[in-house]
PDB file of N, CA, C and O in Angstrom:
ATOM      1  N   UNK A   1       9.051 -77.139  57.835  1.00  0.00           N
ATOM      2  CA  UNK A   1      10.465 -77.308  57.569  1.00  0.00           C
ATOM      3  C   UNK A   1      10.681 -78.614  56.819  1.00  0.00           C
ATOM      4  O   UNK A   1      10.175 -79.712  57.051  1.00  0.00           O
ATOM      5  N   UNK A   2      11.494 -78.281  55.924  1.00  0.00           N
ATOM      6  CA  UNK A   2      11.677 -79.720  55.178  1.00  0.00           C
ATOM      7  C   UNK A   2      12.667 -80.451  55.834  1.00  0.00           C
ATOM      8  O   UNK A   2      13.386 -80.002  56.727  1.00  0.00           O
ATOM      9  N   UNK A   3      12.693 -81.463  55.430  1.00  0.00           N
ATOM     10  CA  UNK A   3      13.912 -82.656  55.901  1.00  0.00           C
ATOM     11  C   UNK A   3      14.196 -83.648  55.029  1.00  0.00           C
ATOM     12  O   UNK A   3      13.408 -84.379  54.429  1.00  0.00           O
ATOM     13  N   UNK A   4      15.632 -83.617  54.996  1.00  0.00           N
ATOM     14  CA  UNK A   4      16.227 -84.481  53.806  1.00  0.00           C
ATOM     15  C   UNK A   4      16.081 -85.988  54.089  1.00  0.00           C
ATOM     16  O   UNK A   4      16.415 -86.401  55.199  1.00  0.00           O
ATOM     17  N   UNK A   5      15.644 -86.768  53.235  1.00  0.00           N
ATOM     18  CA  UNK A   5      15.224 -88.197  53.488  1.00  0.00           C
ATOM     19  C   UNK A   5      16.298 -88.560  54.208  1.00  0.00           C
ATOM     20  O   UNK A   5      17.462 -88.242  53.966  1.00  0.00           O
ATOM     21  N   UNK A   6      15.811 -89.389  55.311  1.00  0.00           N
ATOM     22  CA  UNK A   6      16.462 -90.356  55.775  1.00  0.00           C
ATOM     23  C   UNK A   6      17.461 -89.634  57.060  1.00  0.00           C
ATOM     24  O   UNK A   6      18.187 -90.318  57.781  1.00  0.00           O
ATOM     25  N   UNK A   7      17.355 -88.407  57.150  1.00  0.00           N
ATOM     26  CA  UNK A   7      18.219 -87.284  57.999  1.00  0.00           C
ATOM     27  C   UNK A   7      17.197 -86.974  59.138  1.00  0.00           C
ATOM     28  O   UNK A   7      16.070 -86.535  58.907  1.00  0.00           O
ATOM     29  N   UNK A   8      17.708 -87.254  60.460  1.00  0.00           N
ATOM     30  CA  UNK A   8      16.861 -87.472  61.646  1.00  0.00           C
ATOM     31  C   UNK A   8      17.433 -86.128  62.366  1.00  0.00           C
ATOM     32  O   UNK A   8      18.633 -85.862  62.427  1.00  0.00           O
ATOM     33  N   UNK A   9      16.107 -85.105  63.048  1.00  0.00           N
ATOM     34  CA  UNK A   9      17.179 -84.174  63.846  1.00  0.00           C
ATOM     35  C   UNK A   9      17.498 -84.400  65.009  1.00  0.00           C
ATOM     36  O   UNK A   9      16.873 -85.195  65.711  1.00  0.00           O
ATOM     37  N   UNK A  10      18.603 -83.689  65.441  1.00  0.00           N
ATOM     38  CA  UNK A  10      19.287 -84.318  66.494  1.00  0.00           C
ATOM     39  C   UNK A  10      18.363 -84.190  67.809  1.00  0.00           C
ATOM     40  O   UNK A  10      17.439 -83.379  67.869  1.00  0.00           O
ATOM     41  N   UNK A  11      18.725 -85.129  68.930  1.00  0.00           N
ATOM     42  CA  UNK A  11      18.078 -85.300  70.195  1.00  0.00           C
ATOM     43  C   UNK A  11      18.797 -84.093  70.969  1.00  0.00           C
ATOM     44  O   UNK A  11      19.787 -83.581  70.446  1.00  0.00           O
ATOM     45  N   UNK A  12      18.263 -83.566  72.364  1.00  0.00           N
ATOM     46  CA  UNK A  12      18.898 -82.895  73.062  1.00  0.00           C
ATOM     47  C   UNK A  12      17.481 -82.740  74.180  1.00  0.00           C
ATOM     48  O   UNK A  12      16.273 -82.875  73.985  1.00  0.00           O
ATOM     49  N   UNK A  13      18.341 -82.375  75.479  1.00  0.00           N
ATOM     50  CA  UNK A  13      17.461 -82.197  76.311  1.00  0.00           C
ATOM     51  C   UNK A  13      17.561 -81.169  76.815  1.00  0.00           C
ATOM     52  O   UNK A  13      18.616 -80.549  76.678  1.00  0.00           O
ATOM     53  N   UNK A  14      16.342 -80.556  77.683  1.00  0.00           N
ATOM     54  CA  UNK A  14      15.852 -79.249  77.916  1.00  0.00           C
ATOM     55  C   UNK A  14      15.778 -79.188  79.201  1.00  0.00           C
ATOM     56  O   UNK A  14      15.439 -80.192  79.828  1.00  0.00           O
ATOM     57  N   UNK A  15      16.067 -78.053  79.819  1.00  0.00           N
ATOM     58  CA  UNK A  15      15.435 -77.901  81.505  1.00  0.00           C
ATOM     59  C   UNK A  15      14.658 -76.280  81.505  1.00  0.00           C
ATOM     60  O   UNK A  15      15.238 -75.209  81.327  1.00  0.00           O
ATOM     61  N   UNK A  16      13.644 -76.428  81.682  1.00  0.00           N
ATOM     62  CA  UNK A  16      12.826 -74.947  81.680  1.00  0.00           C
ATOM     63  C   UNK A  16      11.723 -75.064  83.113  1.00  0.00           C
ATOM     64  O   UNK A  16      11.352 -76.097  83.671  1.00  0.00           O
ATOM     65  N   UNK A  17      11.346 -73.513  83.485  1.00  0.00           N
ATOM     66  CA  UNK A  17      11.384 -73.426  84.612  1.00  0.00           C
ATOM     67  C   UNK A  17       9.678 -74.064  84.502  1.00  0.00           C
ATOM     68  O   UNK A  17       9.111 -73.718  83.466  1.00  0.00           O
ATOM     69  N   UNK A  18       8.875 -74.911  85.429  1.00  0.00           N
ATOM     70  CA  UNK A  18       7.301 -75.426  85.335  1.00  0.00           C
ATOM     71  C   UNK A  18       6.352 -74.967  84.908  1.00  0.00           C
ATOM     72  O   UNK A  18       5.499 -75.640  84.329  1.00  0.00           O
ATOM     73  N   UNK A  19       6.242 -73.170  85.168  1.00  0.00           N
ATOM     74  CA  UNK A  19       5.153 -72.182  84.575  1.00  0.00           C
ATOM     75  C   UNK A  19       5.299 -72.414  82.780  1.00  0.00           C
ATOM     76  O   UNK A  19       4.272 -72.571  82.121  1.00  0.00           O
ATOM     77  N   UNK A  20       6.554 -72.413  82.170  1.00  0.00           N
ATOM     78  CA  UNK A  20       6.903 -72.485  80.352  1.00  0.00           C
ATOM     79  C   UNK A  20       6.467 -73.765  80.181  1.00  0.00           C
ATOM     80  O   UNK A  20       5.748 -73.883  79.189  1.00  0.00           O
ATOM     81  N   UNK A  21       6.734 -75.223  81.086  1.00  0.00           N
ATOM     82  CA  UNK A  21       6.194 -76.314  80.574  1.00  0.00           C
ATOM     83  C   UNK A  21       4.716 -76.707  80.691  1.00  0.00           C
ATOM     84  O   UNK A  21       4.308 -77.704  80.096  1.00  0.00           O
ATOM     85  N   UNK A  22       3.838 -75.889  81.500  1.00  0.00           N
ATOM     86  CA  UNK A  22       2.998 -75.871  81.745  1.00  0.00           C
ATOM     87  C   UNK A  22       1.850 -74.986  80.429  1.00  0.00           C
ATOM     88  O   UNK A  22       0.691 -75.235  80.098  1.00  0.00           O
ATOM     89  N   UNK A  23       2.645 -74.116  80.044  1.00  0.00           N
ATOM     90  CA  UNK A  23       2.034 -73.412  79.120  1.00  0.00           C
ATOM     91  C   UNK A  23       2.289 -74.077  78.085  1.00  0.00           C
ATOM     92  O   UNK A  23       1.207 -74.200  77.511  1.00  0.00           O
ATOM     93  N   UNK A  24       3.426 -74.805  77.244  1.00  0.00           N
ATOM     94  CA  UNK A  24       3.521 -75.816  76.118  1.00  0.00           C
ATOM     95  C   UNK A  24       2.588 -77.031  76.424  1.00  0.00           C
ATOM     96  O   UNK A  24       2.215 -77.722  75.477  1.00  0.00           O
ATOM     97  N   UNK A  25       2.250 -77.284  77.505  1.00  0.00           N
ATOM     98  CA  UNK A  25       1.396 -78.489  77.578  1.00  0.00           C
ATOM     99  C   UNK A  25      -0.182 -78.335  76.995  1.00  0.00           C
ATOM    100  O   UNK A  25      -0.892 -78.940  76.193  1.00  0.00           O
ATOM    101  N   UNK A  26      -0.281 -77.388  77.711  1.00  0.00           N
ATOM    102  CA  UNK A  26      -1.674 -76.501  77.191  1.00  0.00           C
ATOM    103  C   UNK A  26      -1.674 -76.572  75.842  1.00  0.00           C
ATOM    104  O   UNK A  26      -2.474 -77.320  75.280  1.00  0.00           O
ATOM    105  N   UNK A  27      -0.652 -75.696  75.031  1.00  0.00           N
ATOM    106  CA  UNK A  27      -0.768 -75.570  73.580  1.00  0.00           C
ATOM    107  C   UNK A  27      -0.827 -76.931  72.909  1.00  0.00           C
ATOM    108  O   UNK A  27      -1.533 -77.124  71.919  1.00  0.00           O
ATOM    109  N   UNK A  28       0.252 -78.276  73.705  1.00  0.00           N
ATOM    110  CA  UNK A  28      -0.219 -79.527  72.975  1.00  0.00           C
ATOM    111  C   UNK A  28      -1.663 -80.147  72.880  1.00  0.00           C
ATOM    112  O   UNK A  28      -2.256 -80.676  71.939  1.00  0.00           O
ATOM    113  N   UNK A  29      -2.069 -79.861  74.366  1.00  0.00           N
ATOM    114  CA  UNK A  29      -3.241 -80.350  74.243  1.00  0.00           C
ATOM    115  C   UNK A  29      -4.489 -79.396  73.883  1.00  0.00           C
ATOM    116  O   UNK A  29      -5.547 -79.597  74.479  1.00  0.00           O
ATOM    117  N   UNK A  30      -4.433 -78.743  73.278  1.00  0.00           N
ATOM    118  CA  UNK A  30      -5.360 -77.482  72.326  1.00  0.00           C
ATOM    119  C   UNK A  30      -4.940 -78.014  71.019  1.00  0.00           C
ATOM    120  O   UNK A  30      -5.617 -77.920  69.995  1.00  0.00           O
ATOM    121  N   UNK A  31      -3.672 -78.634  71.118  1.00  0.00           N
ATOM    122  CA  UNK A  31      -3.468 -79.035  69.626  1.00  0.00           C
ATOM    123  C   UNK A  31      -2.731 -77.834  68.508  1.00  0.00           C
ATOM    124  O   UNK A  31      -2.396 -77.874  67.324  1.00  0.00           O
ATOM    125  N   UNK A  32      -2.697 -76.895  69.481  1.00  0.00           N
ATOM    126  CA  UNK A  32      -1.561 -75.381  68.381  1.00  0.00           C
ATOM    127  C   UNK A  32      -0.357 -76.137  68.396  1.00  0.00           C
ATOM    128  O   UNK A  32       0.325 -75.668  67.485  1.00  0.00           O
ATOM    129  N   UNK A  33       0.399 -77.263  69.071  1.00  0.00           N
ATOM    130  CA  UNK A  33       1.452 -78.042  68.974  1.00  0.00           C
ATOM    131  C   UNK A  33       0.815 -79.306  68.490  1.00  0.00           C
ATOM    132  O   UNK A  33      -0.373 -79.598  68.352  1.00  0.00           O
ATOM    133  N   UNK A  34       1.872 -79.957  68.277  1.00  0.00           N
ATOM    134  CA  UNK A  34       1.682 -81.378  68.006  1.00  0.00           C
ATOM    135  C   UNK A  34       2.518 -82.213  68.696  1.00  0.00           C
ATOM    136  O   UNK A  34       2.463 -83.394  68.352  1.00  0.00           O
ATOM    137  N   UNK A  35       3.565 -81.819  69.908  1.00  0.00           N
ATOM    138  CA  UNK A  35       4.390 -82.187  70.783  1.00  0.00           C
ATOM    139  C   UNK A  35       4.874 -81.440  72.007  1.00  0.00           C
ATOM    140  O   UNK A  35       4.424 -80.338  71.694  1.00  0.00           O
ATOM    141  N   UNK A  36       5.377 -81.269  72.999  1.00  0.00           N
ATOM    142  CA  UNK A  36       6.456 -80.714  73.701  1.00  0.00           C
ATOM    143  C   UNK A  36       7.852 -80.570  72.354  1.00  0.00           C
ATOM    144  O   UNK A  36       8.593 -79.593  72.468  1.00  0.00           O
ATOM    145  N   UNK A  37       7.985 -81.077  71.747  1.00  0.00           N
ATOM    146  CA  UNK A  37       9.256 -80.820  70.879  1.00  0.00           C
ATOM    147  C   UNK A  37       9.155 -79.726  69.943  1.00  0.00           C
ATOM    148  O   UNK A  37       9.899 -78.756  69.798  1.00  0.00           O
ATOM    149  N   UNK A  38       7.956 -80.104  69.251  1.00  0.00           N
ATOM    150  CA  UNK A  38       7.321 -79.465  68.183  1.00  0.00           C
ATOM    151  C   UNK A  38       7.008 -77.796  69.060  1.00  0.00           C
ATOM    152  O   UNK A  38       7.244 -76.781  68.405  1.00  0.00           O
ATOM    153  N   UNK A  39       6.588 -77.680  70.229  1.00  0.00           N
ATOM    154  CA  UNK A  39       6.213 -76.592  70.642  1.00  0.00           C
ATOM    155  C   UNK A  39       7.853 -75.702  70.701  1.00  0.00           C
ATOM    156  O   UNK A  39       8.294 -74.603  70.367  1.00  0.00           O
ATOM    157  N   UNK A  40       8.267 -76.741  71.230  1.00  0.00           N
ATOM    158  CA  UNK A  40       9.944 -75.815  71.940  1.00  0.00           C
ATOM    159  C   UNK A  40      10.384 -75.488  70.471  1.00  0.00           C
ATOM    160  O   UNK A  40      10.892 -74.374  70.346  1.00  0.00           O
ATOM    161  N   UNK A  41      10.266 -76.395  69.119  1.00  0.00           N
ATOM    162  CA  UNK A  41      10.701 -76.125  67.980  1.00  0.00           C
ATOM    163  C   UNK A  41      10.422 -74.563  67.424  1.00  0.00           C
ATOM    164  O   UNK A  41      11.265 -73.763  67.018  1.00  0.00           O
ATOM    165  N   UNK A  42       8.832 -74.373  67.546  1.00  0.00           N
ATOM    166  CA  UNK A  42       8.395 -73.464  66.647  1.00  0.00           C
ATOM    167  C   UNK A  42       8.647 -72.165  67.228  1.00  0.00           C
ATOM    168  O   UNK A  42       8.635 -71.103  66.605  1.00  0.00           O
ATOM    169  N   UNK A  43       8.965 -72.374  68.945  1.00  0.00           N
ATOM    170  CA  UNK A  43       9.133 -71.055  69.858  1.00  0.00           C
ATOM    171  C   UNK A  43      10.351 -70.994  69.201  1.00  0.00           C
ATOM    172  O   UNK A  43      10.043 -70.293  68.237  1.00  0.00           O
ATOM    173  N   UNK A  44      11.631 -71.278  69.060  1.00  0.00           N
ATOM    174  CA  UNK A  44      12.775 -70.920  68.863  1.00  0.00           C
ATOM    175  C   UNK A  44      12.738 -70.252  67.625  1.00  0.00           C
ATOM    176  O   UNK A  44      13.030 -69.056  67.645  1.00  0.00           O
ATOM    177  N   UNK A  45      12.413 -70.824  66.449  1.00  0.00           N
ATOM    178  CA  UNK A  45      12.336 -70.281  65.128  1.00  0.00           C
ATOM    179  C   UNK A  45      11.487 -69.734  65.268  1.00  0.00           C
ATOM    180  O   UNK A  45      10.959 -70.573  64.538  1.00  0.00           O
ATOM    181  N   UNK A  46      10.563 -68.959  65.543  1.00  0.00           N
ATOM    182  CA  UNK A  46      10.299 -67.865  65.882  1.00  0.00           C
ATOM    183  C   UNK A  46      11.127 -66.017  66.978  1.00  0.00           C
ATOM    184  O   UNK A  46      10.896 -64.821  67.156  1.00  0.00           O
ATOM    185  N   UNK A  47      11.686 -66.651  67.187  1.00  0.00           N
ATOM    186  CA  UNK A  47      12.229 -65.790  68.116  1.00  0.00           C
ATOM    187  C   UNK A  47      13.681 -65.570  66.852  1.00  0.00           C
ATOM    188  O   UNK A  47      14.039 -64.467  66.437  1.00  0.00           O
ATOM    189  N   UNK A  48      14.069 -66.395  66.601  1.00  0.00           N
ATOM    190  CA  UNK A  48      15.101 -66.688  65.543  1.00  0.00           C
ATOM    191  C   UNK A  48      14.820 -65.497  64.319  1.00  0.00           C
ATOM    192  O   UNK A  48      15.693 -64.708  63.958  1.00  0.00           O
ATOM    193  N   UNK A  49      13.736 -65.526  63.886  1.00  0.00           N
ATOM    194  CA  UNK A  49      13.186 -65.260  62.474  1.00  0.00           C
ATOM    195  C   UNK A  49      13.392 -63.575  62.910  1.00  0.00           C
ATOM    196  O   UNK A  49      13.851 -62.783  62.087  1.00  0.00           O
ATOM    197  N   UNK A  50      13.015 -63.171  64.222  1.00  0.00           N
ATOM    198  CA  UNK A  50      12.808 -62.237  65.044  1.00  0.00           C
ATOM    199  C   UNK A  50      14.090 -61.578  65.026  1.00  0.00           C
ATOM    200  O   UNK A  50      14.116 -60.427  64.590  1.00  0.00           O
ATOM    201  N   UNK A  51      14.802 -61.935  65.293  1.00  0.00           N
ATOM    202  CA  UNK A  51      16.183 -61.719  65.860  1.00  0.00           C
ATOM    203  C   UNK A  51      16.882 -61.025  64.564  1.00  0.00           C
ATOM    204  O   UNK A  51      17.690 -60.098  64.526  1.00  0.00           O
ATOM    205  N   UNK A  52      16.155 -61.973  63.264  1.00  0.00           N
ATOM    206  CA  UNK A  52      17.163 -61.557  62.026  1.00  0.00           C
ATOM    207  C   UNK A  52      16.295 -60.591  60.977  1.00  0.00           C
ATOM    208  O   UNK A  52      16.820 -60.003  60.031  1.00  0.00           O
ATOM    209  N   UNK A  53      14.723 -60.524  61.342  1.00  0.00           N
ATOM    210  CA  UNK A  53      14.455 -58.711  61.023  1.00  0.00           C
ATOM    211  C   UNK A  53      14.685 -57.836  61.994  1.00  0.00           C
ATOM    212  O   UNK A  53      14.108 -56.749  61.954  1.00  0.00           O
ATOM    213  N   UNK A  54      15.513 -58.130  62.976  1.00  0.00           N
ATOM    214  CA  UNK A  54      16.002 -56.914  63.891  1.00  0.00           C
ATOM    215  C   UNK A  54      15.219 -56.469  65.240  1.00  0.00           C
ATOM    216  O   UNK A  54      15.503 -55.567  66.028  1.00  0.00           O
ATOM    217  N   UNK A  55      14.380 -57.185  65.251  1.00  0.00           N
ATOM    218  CA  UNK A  55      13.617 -57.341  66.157  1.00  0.00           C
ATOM    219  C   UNK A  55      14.196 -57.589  67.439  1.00  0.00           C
ATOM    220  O   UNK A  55      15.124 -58.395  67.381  1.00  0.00           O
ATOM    221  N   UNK A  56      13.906 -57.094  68.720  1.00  0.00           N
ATOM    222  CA  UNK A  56      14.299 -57.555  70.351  1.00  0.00           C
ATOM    223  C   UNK A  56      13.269 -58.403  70.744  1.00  0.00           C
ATOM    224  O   UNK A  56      12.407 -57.961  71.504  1.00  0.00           O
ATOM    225  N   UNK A  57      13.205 -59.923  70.219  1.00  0.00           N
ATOM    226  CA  UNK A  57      12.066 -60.543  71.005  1.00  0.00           C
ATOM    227  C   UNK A  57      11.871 -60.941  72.664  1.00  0.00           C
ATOM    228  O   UNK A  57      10.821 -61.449  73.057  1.00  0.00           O
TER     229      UNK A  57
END
């Protein structure tokens, strides 16, 4: 995703149930993420992308 210089995305916080943070932790530390943020990022736009070829993710 690109980002316009100097344009920061916004902060927000999350509450998800231990088994989902437990499984993003994994993926950070395998390295398929590069964060807890980055993980919650790519799940959404994915499900997103999903949603708008019509898909029931």
């Amino acid at each position: 995703m690109a980002r316009t210089e100097g344009r920061r995305k916004p902060y927000i916080t999350v509450t998800i149930p231990p088994e989902l943070l437990e499984y993003l932790e994994k993926k950070v530390e395998s390295r398929e993420f590069a964060s807890l943020a980055h993980g919650i990022e790519v799940c959404v736009l994915r499900y997103k992308e999903a949603e708008e070829r019509g898909e029931r993710p």
